[in-house]
C-alpha positions in Angstrom: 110.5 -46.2 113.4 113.6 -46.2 115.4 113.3 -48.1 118.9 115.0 -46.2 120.7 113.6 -44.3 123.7 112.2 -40.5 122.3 113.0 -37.4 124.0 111.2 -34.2 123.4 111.8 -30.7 124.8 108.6 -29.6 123.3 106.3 -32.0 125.5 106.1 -32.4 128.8 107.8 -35.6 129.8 105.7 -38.1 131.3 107.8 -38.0 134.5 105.5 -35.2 135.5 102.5 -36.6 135.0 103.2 -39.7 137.0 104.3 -37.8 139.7 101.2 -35.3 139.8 99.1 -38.7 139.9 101.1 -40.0 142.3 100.8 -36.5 145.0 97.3 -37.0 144.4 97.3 -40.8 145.9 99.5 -39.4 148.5 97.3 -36.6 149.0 94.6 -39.2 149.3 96.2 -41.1 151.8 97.2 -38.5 154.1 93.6 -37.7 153.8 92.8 -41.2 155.3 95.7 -41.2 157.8 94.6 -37.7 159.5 91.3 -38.8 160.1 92.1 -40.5 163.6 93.1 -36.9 165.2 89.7 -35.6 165.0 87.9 -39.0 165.4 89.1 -39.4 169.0 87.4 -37.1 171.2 83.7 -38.3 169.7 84.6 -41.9 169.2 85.4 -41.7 173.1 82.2 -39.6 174.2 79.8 -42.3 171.9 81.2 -45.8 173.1 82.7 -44.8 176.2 86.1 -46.1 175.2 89.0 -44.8 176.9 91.6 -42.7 175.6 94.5 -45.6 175.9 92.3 -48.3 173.8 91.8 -45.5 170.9 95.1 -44.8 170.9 95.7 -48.7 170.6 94.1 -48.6 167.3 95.3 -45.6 165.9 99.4 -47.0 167.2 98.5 -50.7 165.1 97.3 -48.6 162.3 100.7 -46.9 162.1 103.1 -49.9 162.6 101.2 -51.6 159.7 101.5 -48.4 158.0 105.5 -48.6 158.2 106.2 -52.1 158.6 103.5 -53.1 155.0 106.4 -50.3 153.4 109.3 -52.6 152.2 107.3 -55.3 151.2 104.9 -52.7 149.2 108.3 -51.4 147.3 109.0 -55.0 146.7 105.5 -55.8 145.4 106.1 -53.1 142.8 109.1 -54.8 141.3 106.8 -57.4 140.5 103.3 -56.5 140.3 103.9 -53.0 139.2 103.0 -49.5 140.4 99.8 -49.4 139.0 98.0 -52.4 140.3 100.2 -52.1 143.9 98.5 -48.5 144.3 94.6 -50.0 142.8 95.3 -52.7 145.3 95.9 -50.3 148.1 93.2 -47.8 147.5 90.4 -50.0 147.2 91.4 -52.1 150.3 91.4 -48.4 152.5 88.3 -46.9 151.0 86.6 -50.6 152.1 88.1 -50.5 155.5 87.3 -47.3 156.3 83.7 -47.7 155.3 83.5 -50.8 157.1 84.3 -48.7 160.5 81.1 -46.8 160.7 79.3 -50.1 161.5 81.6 -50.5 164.7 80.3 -51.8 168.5 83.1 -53.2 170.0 86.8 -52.0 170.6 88.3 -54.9 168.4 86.5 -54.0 165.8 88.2 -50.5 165.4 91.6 -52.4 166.0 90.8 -54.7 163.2 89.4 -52.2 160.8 91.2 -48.8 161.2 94.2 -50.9 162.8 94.8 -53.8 160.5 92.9 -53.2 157.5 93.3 -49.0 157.2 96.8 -49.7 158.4 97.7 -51.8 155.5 95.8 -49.8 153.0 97.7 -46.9 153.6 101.4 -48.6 154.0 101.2 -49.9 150.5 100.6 -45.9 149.5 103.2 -44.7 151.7 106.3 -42.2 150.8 108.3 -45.5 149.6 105.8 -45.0 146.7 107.2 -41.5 146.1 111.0 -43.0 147.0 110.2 -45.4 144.0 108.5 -42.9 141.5 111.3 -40.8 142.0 114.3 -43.1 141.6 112.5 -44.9 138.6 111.1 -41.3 136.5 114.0 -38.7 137.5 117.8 -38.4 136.9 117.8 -34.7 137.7 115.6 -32.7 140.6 114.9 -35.8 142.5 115.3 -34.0 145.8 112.7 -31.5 144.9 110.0 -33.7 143.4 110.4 -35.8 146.5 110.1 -32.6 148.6 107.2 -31.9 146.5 105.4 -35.7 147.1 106.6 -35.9 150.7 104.8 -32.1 151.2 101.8 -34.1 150.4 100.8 -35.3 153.7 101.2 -32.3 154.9 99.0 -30.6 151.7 96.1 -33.3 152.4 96.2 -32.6 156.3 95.8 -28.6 155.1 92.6 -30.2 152.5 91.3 -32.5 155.1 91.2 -31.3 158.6 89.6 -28.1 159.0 86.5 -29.7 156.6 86.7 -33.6 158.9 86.4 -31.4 162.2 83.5 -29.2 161.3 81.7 -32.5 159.2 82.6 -34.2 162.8 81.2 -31.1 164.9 78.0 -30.8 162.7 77.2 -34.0 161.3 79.2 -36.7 163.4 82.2 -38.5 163.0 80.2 -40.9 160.7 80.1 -38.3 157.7 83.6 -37.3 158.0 84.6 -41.5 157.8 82.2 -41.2 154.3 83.8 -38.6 153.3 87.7 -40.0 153.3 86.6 -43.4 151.5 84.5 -41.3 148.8 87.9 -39.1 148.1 90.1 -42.7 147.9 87.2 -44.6 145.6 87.5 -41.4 143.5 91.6 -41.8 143.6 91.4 -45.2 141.5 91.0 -44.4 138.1 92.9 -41.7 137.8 95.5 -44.4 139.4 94.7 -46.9 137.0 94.3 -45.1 133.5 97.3 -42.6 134.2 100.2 -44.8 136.0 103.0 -46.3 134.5 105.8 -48.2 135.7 108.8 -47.3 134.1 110.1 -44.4 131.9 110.3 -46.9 129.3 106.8 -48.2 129.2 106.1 -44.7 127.0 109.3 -44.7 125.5 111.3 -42.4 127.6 114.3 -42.2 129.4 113.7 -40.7 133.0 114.0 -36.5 133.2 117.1 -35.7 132.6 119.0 -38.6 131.8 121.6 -38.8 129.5 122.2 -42.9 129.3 120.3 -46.1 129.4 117.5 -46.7 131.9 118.4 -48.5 134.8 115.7 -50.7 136.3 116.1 -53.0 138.9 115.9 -56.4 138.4 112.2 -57.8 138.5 111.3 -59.4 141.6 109.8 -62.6 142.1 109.4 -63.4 145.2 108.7 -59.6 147.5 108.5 -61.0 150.7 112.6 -62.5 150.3 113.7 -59.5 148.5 112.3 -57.3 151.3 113.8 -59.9 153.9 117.0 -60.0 151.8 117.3 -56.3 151.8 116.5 -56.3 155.6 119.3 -59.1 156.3 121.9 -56.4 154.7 120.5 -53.4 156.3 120.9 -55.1 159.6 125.0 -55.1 159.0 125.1 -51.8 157.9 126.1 -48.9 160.7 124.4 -46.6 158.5 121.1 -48.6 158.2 120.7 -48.4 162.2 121.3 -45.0 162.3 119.0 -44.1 159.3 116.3 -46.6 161.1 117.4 -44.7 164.7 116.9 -41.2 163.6 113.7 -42.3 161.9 112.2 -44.1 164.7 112.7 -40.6 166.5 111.1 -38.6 163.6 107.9 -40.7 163.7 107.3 -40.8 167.2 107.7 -37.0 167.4 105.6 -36.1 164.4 102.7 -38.6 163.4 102.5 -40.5 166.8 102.5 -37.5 168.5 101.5 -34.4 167.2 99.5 -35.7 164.5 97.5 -38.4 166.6 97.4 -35.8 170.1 97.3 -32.6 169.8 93.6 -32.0 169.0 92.7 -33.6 172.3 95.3 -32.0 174.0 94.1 -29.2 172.5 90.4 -30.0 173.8 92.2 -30.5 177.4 93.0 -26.7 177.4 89.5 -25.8 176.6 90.5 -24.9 173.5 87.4 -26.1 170.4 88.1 -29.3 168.0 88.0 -27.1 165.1 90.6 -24.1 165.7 92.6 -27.3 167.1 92.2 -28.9 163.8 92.7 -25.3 161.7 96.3 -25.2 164.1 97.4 -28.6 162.6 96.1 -27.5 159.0 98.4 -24.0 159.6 101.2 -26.7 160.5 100.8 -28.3 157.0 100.7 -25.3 154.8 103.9 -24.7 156.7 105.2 -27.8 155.8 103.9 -27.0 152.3 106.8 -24.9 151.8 109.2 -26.6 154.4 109.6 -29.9 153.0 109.5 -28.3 149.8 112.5 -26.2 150.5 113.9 -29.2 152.2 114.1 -31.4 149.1 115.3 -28.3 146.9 118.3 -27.9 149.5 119.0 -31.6 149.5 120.0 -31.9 146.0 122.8 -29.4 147.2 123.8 -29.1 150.5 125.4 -32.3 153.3 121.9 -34.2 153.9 123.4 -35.0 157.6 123.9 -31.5 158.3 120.5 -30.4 157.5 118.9 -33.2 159.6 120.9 -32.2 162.6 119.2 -28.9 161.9 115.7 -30.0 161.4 116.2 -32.6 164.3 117.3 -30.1 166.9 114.6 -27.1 166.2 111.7 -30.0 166.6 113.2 -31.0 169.9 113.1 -27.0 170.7 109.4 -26.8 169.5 108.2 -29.9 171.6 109.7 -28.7 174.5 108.2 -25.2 174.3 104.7 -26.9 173.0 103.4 -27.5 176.8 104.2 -23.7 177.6 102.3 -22.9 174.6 99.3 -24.8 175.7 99.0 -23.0 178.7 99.7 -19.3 177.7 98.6 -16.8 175.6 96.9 -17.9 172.7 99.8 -16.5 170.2 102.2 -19.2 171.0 100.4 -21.9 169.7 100.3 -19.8 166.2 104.6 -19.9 167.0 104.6 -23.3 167.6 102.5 -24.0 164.6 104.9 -22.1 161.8 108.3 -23.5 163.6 107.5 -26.9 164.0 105.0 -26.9 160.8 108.0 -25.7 158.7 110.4 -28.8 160.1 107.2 -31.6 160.2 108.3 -33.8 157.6 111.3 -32.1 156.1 113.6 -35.2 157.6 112.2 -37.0 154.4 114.2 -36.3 151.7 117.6 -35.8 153.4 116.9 -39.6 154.1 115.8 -40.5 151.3 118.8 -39.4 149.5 121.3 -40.5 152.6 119.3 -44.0 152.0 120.0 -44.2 148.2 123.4 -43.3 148.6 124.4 -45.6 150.8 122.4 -49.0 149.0 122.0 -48.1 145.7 119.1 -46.5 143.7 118.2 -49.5 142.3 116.9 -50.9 145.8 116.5 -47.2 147.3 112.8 -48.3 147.4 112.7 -51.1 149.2 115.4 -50.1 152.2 114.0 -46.9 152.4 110.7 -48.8 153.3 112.7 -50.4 156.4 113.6 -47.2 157.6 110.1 -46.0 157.0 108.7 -48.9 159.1 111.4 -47.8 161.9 109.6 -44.3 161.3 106.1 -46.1 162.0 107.2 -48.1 165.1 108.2 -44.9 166.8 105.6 -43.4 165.7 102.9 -46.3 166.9 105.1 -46.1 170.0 104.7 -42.8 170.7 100.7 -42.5 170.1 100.2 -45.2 172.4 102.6 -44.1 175.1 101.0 -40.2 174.8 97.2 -41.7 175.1 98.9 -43.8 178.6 100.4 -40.5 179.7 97.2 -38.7 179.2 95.0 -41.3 181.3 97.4 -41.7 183.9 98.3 -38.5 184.6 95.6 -36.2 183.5 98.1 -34.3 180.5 100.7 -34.8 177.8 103.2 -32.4 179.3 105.6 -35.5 180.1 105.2 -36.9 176.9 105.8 -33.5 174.4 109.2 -33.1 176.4 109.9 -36.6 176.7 110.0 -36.5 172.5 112.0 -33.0 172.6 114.5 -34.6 174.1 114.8 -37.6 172.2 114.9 -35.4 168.8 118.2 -33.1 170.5 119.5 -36.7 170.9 119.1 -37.5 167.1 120.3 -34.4 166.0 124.0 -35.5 167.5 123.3 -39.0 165.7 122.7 -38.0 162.3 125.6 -36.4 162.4 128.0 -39.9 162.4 125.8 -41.3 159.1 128.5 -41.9 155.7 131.1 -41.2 158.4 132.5 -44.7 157.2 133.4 -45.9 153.8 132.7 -49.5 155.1 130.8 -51.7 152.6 128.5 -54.4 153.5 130.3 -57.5 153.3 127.9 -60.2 153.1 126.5 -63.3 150.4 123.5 -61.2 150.3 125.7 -58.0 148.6 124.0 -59.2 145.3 120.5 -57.8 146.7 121.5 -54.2 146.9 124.5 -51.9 145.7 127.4 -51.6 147.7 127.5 -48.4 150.3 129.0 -45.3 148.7 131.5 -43.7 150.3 129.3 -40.7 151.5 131.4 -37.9 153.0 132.7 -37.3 149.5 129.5 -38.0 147.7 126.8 -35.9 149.8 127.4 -32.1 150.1 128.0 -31.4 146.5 124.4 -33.3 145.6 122.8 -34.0 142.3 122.6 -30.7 139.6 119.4 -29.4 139.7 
């Protein structure tokens, strides 16, 4: 039998399946991490707990989220994909449970803070960043549009069902509910994952030469620090980690963590709140979709400038649509729904192009955790908004702004063919000269 790897056009290539288990552990996750919106207005009325210390949790529970990201990506150089993801899901589904036996304020810090927190950032979108670059030579913009759309997909699965569970049975049911879906994730995790194309004797989709793997890591937590101590003397690293910090604390931080209760504010019920964010991620569905399809062929700074600048438009007109007729929320939700997550794969692909696809994983996990710290930022700094004066209106325009600011900045990313000149160079691939190597993208 010949040893080298098989190709078929009659099967489907494994590629597929790995990447339809992994949307469903992203799925899962999203599941998990949308739970907090409709968990704060009942949390609140049982313990008495103000609005600032929820939103304390929920803020830890995203930085771990992002900043447990690089070294995840590292991990699976060296422990594997497989056992990473097993690891992650059955430290989430125990964490979460854990939180219905609850009393004190620290104890919801701990668990859905610490413990959820670093569940979830080991099954975060670098996992799709690495199942991409590892299984696909060809369409890696739209699968990764695809797995990013995820979150959005599970928020569409998950809300509407957590708020009524919430509203009819108590917020206790819905918690049951999440860790039952990520228990039932794990063997579907562990019997159907692989780690490389070559494991089954493949080459990934569409490539023509050799597999190239990274090398295996031994130690994560200096490779992740290595690839942190380039990223730091890299223009384009700050401004991917910049634009990024932005898109967190305008989308999960935000929206995603306060606009049920701001929702609630206006006298409008949890569960149409809840059915608005799920119309958002059907939206998204098909935005970040579209996204990833348009960023295997069109200048990836261009079209975050454009996704940048119509969110900053929709958060400004958000506190106008709180207040008026009932058919601009439903206009708010398709605009900003469509742009929610879209800012994914343009970055992911600006991210690998500038340090190599071989460590694409790991950096893009820095800039996620620049995504998280906004993001933990922003759902801390909306709850104090909230509870010192009375609304979010300051905070929804204080983020519009900030993203019409980023859409000027994402503009300058590639603009230099600099390289990173430093003894760390041998931990990721030199910057590519992007301005020539972007707008014509990868054939689809």
């Amino acid at each position: 039998m010949s040893s080298q790897p098989t190709t078929s056009r009659n099967r489907l290539h494994y590629a597929w399946v790995v990447a339809g288990v992994t949307f469903l552990i992203l799925l899962a996750s999203a599941g998990v991490r949308s739970t907090p919106g409709v968990l704060i207005v009942p949390v609140e009325r049982e313990f008495g707990w103000s609005r600032a210390t929820i939103s304390l949790a929920i803020s830890v529970n995203l930085m771990l989220y992002g900043f447990i990201g690089p070294f995840a990506a590292a991990l699976m150089g060296g422990l594997g994909l497989r056992r990473t993801v097993v690891i992650s899901l059955s430290v989430v589904a125990t964490g979460v449970m854990l939180t219905t036996l609850m009393t004190a304020p620290w104890q919801l810090v701990l668990l859905w803070g610490v413990v959820v927190g670093g569940g979830t950032g080991m099954t975060a979108l670098v996992l799709g960043a690495t199942v991409v670059n590892r299984w696909f030579a060809h369409r890696r913009g739209l699968v990764l549009g695809v797995l990013t759309a995820s979150s959005a997909t599970g928020q569409l699965v998950f809300l509407p069902l957590l708020a009524w569970i919430v509203q009819e049975e108590g917020w206790r049911s819905a918690v049951y509910l999440v860790a039952g879906v990520a228990i039932l994730i794990i063997p579907l995790a562990a019997f159907l994952l692989r780690d490389w194309p070559s494991d089954v004797g493949l080459r990934p989709f569409g490539a023509e030469g050799e597999e190239e793997r990274a090398p295996v890591v031994t130690n994560p937590l200096a490779e992740a620090l290595g690839a942190l101590r380039v990223g730091f003397r890299s223009r384009d690293f700050w401004l991917l980690a910049g634009s990024f910090f932005v898109c967190g604390a305008s989308t999960n931080g935000l929206v995603g963590t306060h606009l049920i209760p701001a929702c609630v504010d206006q006298g409008i019920p949890e569960v149409r709140a809840a059915g608005l964010l799920a119309a958002m991620g059907l939206f998204d569905l098909l935005g970040t979709t579209v996204s990833g399809w348009l960023s295997d062929r069109w200048d990836n700074r261009k079209l975050l400038c454009c996704y940048y600048a119509l969110r900053g438009l929709s958060l400004i007109y958000l506190p106008f649509a709180l207040g008026g007729a009932s058919w601009g929320l439903t206009a708010f939700a398709i605009f900003y729904g469509l742009d929610w997550i879209a800012t994914v794969p343009p970055t992911v692909r600006l991210t690998a192009d500038a340090f190599g696809k071989a460590r694409a994983g790991v950096m893009f996990g820095w800039v996620m955790a620049a995504h998280q710290l906004g993001a933990a930022a922003a759902s801390f700094g909306a709850g104090s908004v909230r509870a010192w004066m009375g609304d979010y209106e300051k905070a929804f325009l204080t983020s519009g702004a900030l993203c019409l600011i980023t859409a000027a900045m994402v503009l300058q990313i590639g603009r230099t063919a600099r390289r990173p000149t430093t003894s760390d160079s041998k931990d990721v691939e030199p910057e590519a000269a992007l301005p020539h190597a972007l707008p014509q993208g990868e054939p689809a």
